[in-house]
C-alpha positions as CSV (number, residue, x, y, z in Angstrom):
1,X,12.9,10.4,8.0
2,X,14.4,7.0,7.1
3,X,11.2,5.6,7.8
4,X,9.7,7.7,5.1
5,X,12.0,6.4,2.4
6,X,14.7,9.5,2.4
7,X,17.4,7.1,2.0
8,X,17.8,5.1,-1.0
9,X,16.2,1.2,-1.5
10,X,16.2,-0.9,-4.1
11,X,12.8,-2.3,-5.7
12,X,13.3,-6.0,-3.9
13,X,14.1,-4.5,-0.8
14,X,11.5,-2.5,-1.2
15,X,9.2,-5.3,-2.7
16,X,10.3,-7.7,0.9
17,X,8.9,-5.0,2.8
18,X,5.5,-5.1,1.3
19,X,5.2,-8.7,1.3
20,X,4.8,-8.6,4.9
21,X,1.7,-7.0,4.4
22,X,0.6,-9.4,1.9
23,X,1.7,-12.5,3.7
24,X,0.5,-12.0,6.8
25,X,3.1,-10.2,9.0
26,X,5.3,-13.1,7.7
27,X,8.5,-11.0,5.5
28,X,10.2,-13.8,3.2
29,X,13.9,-14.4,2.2
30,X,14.3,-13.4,-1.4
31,X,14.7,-16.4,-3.4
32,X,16.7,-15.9,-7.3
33,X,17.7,-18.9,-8.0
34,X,15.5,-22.4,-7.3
35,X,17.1,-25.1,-8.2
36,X,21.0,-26.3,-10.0
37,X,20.6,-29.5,-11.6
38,X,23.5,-30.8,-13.7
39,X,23.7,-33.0,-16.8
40,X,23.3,-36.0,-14.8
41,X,20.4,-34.7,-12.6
42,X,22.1,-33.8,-9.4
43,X,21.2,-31.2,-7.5
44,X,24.5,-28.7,-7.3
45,X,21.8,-26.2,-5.3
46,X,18.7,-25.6,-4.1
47,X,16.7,-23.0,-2.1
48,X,13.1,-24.0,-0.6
49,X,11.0,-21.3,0.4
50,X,11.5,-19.5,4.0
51,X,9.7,-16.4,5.9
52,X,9.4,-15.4,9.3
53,X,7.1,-13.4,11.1
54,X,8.1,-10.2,11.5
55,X,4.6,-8.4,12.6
56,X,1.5,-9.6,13.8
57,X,-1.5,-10.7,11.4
58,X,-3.9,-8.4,13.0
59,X,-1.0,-5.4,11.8
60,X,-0.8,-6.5,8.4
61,X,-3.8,-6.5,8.0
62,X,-4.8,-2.9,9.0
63,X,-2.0,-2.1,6.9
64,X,-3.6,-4.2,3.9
65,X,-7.1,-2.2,4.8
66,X,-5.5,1.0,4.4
67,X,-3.4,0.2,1.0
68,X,-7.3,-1.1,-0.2
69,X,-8.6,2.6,0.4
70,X,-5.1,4.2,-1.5
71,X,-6.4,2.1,-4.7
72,X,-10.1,2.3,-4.3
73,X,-10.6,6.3,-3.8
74,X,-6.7,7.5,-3.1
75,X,-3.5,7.8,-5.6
76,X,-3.7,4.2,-6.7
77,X,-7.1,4.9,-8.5
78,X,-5.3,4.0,-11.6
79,X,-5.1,0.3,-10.8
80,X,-9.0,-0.3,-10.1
81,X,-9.6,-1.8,-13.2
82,X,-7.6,-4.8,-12.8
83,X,-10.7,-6.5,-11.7
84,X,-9.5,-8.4,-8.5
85,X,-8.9,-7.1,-4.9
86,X,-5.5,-5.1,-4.4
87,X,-3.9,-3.2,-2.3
88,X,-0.7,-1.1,-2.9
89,X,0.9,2.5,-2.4
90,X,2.2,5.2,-4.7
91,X,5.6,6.6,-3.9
92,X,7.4,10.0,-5.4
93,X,10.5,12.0,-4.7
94,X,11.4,15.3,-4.9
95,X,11.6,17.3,-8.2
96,X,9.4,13.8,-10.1
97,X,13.1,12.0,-9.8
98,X,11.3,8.5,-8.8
99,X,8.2,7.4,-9.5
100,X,7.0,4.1,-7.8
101,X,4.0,1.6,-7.6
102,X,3.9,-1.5,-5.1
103,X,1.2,-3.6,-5.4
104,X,-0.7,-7.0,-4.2
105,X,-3.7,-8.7,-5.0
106,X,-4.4,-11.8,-2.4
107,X,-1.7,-14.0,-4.1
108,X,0.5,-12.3,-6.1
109,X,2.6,-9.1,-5.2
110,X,4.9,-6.8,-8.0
111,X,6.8,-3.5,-8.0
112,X,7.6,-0.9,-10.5
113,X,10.3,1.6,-10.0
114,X,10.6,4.4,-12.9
115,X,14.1,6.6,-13.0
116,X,17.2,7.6,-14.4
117,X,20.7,6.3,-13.9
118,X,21.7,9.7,-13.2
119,X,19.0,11.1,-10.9
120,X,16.6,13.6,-12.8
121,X,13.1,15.0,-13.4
122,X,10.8,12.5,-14.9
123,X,8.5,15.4,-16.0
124,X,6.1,17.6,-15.2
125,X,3.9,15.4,-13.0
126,X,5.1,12.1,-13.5
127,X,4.2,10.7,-10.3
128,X,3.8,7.4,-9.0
129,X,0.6,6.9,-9.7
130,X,0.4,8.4,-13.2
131,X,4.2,7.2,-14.6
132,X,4.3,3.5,-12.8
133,X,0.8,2.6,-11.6
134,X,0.0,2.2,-15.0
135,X,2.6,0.0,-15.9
136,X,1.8,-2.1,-12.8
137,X,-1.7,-2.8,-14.0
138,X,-0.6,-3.9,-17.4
139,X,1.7,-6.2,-16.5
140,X,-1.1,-7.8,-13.8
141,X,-3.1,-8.0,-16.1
142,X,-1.4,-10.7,-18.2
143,X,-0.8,-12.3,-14.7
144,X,-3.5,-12.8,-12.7
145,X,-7.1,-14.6,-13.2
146,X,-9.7,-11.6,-13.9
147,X,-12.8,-11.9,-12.2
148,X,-11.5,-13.7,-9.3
149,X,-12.9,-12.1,-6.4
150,X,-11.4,-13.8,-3.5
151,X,-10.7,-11.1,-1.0
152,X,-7.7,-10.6,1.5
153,X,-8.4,-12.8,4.7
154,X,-9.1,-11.1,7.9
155,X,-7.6,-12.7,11.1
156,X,-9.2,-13.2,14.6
157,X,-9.5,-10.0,16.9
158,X,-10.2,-7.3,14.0
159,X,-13.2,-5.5,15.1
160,X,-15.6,-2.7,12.3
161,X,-16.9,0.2,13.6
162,X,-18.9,3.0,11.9
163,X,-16.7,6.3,12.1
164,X,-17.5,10.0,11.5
165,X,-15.0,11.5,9.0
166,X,-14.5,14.5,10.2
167,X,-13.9,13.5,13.6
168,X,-12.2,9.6,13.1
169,X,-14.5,8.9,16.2
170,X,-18.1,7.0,16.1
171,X,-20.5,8.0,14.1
172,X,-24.3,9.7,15.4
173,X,-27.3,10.4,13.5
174,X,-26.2,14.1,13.1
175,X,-22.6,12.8,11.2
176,X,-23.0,14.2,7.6
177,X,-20.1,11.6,6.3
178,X,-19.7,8.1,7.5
179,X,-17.2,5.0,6.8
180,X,-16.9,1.4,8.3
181,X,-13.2,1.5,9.2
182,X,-12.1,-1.7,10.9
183,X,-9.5,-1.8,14.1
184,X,-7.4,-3.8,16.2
185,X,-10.4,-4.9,19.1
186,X,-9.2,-3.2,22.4
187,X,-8.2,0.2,19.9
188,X,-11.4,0.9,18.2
189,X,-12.8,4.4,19.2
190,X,-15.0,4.3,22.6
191,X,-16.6,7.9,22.1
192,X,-19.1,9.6,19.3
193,X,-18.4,12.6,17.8
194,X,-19.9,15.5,19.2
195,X,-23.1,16.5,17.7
196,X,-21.8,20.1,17.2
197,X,-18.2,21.4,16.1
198,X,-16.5,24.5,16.8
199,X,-14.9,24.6,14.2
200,X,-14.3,22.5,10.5
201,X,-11.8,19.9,10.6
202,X,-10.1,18.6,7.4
203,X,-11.5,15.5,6.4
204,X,-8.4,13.2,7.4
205,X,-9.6,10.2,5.1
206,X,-9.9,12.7,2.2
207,X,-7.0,12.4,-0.6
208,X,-6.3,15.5,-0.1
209,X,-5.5,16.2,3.3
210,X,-1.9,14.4,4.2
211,X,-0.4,15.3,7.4
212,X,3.3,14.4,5.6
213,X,2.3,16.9,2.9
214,X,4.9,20.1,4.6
215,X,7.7,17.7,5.5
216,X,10.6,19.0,2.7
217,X,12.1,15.4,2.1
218,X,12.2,12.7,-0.5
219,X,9.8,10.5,0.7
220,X,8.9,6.9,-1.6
221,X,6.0,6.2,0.5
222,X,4.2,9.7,0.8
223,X,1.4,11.2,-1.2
224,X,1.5,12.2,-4.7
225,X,1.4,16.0,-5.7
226,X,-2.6,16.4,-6.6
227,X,-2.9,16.8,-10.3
228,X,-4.4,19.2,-11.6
């Protein structure tokens, strides 16, 4: 369950782990403080820059893929008007105590963490999505360069392959929903979906299916209650 953000993280912490995804697979030292000069101009201190890679391009950037859909048709719906490309994730924890938004378009990244000093309901609802995604998008907006549609760069061996949705395997003429989902090359699906089904099968790119959903823990990265 740590993995799932039961235990407790800061929002740079939280805000280093994302920047992998947006740099790359390359997770960078947290820089506060540039440069010291004193009255004379000497340097007292100085800190350059640093990252290292901590997961491959080709990860990141599935990861990137799948924090596109969150924004585009998922929980992060709120932030499609920002105008540019961007990925990010919602988080909330039990009882609407934390509500959280990470963000990145192809060259900028921010966080917003909502809560109490003293751990409590936000309110009915206040979810990540609806309590901080909104106040992510406001600040980008005074940030970034609207209209700019440079996308996220793709790396060599990503392959795209046209899935069923019901099925996550390729897609036939009989497939009544289809997606272009891209893939690792060597991991993409090798069989189509079989013309008939026994049986319905939730719709696993749907918002509203989350395998998570029946876990009981505080989790920063899971899915947002639907609102009704």
């Amino acid at each position: 369950s740590l993995a799932l953000g039961s235990s407790e993280i800061t929002l740079q912490e939280l805000l280093v782990v994302y920047s992998a995804f947006a740099m790359d697979g390359r997770r960078p030292d947290p820089i506060s403080i540039h440069k010291i000069v004193d009255a004379d101009g000497q340097v007292l201190e100085e800190n350059l820059p640093h990252a290292q890679e901590v997961i491959s391009p080709q990860t990141a950037y599935l990861v990137t893929s799948m924090l596109e859909s969150v924004v585009k048709e998922g929980t992060g719906r709120a932030v499609r008007s920002l105008g540019v490309p961007c990925a990010g994730k919602t988080g909330t924890t039990n009882e609407f105590k934390d509500a959280w938004f990470i963000g990145y378009t192809p060259d900028r990244i921010a966080g917003v963490w909502i809560g109490r000093a003293q751990p409590r309901d936000l309110g009915k609802k206040e979810s990540g999505g609806r309590a901080a995604a909104p106040v992510w998008l406001h600040y980008m907006k005074k940030t970034v360069q609207t209209g700019a549609r440079k996308g996220f760069s793709m790396p060599s061996g990503m392959v795209f392959s046209r899935i069923d949705t019901k099925t996550g395997l390729l897609a036939t003429r009989s497939s009544k929903k289809t997606r272009l989902e891209c893939f690792t090359e060597g991991t993409e699906p090798k069989d189509f979906s079989p013309e008939e089904r026994d049986q319905d099968e939730a719709d696993f790119f749907k918002e509203e299916f989350d395998p998570l959903d029946s876990l009981p823990i505080a989790a920063d990265l899971d899915r947002d209650p639907p609102v009704e």
